[in-house]
N, C-alpha and C positions, 0 to 999 in steps of 0.2 A: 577511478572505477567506482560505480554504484555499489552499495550494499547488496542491491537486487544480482549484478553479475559476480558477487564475493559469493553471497549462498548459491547461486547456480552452478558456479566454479566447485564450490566445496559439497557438489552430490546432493542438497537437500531435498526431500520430496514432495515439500511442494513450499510454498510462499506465502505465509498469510500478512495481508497490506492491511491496513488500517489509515484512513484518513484524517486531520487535521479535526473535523468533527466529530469524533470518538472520545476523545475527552480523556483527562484524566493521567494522561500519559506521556510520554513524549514518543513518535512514531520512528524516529532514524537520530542516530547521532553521527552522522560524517560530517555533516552541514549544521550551520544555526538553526537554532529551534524557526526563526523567523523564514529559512527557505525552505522550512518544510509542511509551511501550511496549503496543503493541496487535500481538496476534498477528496474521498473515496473514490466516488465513480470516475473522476479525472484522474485518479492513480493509477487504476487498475489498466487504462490502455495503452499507459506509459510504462508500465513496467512487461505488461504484454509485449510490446513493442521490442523491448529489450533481453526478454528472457524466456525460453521455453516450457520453465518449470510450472509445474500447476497453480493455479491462484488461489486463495479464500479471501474474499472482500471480508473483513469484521469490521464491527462498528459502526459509528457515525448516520442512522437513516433517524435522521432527525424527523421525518415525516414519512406515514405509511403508505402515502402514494409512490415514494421511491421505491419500496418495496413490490408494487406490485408491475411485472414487465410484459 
């Protein structure tokens, strides 16, 4: 089971993901640090995919062009 369906399981209100370029951190411990290098905007559909709870992308916009949609 995912991290992302443990806190959906356990009622959380919402999910903040932070990607592999956030820095500074480590983002999940279920897995090696090495399979958890997935950028931001590739997490966020991946865990949509899997979980209903509301999202917050933090981190990782290494460039302000990602910011603007």
């Amino acid at each position: 089971m995912t991290a992302n369906r443990i806190l959906a399981r356990a009622g959380v209100d919402c999910i903040v993901a932070s990607g592999a370029e956030a820095g500074g951190h480590r983002g999940a411990f279920l897995r090696s640090p090495e399979e958890c290098l997935v950028g931001t905007f590739a997490l966020i559909p991946k865990i949509a995919d899997q979980v209903r709870a509301p999202l917050i992308a933090a981190g990782g916009r290494e460039r302000c062009r990602l910011m603007i949609w």
